[in-house]
N, C-alpha and C positions, 0 to 999 in steps of 0.2 A: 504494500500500500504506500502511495506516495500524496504527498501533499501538492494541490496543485491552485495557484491564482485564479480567482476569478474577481470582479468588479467590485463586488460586494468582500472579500477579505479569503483567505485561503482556506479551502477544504482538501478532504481524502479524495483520493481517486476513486474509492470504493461509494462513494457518494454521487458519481458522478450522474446514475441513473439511465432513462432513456434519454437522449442526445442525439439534437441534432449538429452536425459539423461544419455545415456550409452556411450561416445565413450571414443578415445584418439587421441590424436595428436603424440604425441611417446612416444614408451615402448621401452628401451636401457637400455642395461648390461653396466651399468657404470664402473665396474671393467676393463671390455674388454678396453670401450671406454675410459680409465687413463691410461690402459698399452700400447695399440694397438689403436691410437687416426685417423690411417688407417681407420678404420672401419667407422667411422660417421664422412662425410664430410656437416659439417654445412647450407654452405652457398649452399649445391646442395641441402639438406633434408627441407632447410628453401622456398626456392623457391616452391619448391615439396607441402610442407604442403599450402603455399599462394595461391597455384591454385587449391589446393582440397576444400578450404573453403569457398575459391570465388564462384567456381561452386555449392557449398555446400548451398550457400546467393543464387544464379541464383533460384537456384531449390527450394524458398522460407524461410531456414531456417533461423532464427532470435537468436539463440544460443545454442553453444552446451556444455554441462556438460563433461568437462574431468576427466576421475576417476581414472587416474595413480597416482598413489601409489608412497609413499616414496622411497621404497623398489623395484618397475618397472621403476624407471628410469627417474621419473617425474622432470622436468626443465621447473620452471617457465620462467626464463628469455626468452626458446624459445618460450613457450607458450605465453610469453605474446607479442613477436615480432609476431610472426606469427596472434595473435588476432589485433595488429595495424595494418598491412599491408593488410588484409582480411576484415577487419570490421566486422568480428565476433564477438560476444561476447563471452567468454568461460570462465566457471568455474570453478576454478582450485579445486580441492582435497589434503585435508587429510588424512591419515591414512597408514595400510598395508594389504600387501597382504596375504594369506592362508599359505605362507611359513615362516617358527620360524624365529621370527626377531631377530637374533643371539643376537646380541648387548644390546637388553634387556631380556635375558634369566635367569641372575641374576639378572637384578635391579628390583626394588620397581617399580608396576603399576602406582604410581603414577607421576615417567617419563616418560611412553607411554601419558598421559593425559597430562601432562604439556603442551610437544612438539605438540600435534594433537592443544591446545590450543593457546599455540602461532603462530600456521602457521595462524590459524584463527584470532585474537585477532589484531596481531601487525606485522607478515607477515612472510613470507618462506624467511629464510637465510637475504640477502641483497638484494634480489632481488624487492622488492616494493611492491611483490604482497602477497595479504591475499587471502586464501583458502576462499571456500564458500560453501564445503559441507564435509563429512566424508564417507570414505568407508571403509569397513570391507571386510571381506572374509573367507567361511568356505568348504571345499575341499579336501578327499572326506568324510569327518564327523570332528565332535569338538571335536579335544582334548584339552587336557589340558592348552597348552600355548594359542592356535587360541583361547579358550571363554576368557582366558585374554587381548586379542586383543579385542577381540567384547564388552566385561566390560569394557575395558577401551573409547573405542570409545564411548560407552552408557554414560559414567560418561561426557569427553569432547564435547557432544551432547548437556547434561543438562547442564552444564558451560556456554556454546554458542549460544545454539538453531539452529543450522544450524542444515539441514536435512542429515539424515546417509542413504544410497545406498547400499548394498550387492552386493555380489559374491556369489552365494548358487551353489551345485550342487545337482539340484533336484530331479537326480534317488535314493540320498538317503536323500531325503524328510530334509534339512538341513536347508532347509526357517523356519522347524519347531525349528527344535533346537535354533535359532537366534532367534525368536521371544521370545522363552521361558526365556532365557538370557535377553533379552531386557524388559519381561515385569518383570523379577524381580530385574533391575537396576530401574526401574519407569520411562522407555522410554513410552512418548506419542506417540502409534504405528502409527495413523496419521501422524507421520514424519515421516517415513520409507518406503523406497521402498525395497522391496525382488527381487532381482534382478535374470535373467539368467532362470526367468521361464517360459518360451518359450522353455525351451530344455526339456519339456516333453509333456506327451499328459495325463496325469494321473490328469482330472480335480477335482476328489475326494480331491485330495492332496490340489488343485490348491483354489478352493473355502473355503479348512479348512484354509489356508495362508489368502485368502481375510475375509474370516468372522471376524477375529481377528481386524482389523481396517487396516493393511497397506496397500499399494500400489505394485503390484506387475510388475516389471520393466519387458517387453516383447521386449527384449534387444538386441538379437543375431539373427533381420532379415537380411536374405542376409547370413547366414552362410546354406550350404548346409547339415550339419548333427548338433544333430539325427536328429533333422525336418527340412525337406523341406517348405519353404518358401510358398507352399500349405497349407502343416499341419499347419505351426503357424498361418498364415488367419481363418484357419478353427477355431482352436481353440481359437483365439482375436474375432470372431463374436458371436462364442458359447457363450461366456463370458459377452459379449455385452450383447446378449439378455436377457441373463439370469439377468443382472441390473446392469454388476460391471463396467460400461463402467467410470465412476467415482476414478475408483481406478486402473488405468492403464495406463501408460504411453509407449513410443516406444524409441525403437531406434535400432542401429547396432553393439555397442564394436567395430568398426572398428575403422582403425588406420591409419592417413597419414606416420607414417614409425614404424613397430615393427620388433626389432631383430629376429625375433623366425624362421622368411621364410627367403627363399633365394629371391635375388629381383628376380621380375617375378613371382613368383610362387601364390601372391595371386591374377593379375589378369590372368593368365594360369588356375588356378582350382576353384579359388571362386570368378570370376567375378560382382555379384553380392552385395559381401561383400563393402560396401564402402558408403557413407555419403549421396549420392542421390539417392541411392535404396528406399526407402520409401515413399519420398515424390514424385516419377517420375515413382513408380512402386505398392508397397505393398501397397498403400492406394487405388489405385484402384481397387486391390483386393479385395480390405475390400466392397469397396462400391456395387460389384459384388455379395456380399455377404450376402447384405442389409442393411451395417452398413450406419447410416444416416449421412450426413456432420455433425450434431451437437454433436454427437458422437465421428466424426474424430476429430473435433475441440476441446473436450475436454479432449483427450488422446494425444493429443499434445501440444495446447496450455494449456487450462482451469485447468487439473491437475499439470502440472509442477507450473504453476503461483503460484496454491495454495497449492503447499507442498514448495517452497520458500520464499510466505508468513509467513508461521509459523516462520520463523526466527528469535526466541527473546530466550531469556534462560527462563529457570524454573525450 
């Protein structure tokens, strides 16, 4: 059992529950929101987020992994209010997104590692809270600045031992590139989850990513394209069968507020997309499908427990 950060102050990993791995609570253009302070009215988005996580607890879930990005907007402070007043547990994140983190495009890698290691170490800003996992992101291939984002996230992995999460996009097979990168920083690929691989159906791909050791985060249920919420069942039982039910984890990437829609629009088109799809919808699927509860329960519960376990440096 290991002790692991979340927003609200450090628990066991054996506490961890059902979990989900992939979401956010908000992704916001902080630039808009410092000039145009219009745009995100707090105490309405904070409400808003307490009654989606609440319902999020109803529909069984015991914590969710927030993997917003320095660079997406990410505010502890609200995350960690919103984690008090919901009784969620949530994981705050490290790192960046797929976009050149302008700021360090001159400097020395060894300030992208510094900072991913103090948000983990000693805590993000002044806000109280310490990070408890690392995400990367490579989109739509690695170049040159993004595998310095992912080296450097590798190197503040090994510093901390906290587990690293991906962004891949997997029509150009990018889980691969990041693995490659990872296994020649001397990432234990047992901490890694490859994230966003649910947006294909190319299991060829899918099983060379798992054969490697990692974990492959099937993250974007409830999003209606490329795959329909059929197709990813289809291809999470395939995968089952086949033995990797061990090395997969769920979740949504949904978000209680992202700038990017207009309000309305994601429940208008992607109904679906949201924090109790899964556990009130898609695992039934699965079971439809012949996946066994012991199954369900370790791609929810069993594996998260034990890629947050790992948590020591080396």
């Amino acid at each position: 059992m290991v002790t692991n950060q979340t927003a609200t102050g450090p628990i066991n990993s054996a506490d961890l529950g059902f979990t989900l791995m992939h979401e956010h609570v908000i992704c916001v253009d902080h630039s808009m929101r410092a000039q145009y302070p219009e745009v995100f009215h707090r105490p309405t988005e904070l409400d808003g987020a307490i009654a989606k996580l609440v319902e999020a607890r109803d529909a069984g879930v015991r914590t969710l992994v927030d993997l917003t990005t320095i660079d997406l907007g990410r505010d502890p402070g609200f995350i960690r209010d919103v984690a008090r007043d919901s009784g969620m547990q949530i994981i705050v994140a490290t790192g960046f997104y797929y976009q050149i983190p302008y700021r360090f495009m001159y400097r020395p890698s060894a300030e992208l590692v510094e900072l991913m290691v103090r948000d983990i170490t000693q805590g993000i800003g002044d806000s109280g809270v310490r990070a408890g996992i690392i995400k990367c992101a490579t989109e739509p291939n690695m170049h040159r600045m993004n595998e310095r984002v992912v080296r450097a996230s590798s190197k503040a992995h090994r510093k901390t031992g906290v587990p690293i999460y991906t962004h891949t996009y997997p029509a150009n097979r990018t889980g691969l590139d990041q693995i490659r990168v990872f296994r020649e920083e001397g990432v234990d690929l047992s901490r890694v989850v490859i994230g966003h691989s649910d947006d294909t159906g190319d299991l060829t791909y899918l099983e060379e990513v798992l054969q490697s050791g990692v974990y492959c985060g099937m993250d974007r249920i409830g999003v209606p394209t490329p795959r329909t919420s059929e197709q990813r069942a289809d291809m999470v039982a395939t995968l089952v069968e086949r033995g990797y039910e061990n090395q997969i984890v769920l979740s949504h990437d949904a978000a209680c507020h992202i700038d990017h829609f207009a309000d309305g629009a994601i429940e208008k088109h992607m109904p679906d997309w949201k924090f109790t799809y899964l556990p009130r919808h898609f695992l039934s699927m699965l079971r439809k499908r012949g996946v066994s509860e012991s199954a369900i329960n370790q791609m929810t519960i069993g594996n998260p427990r034990r890629i947050f376990e790992q948590s020591v440096p080396y």
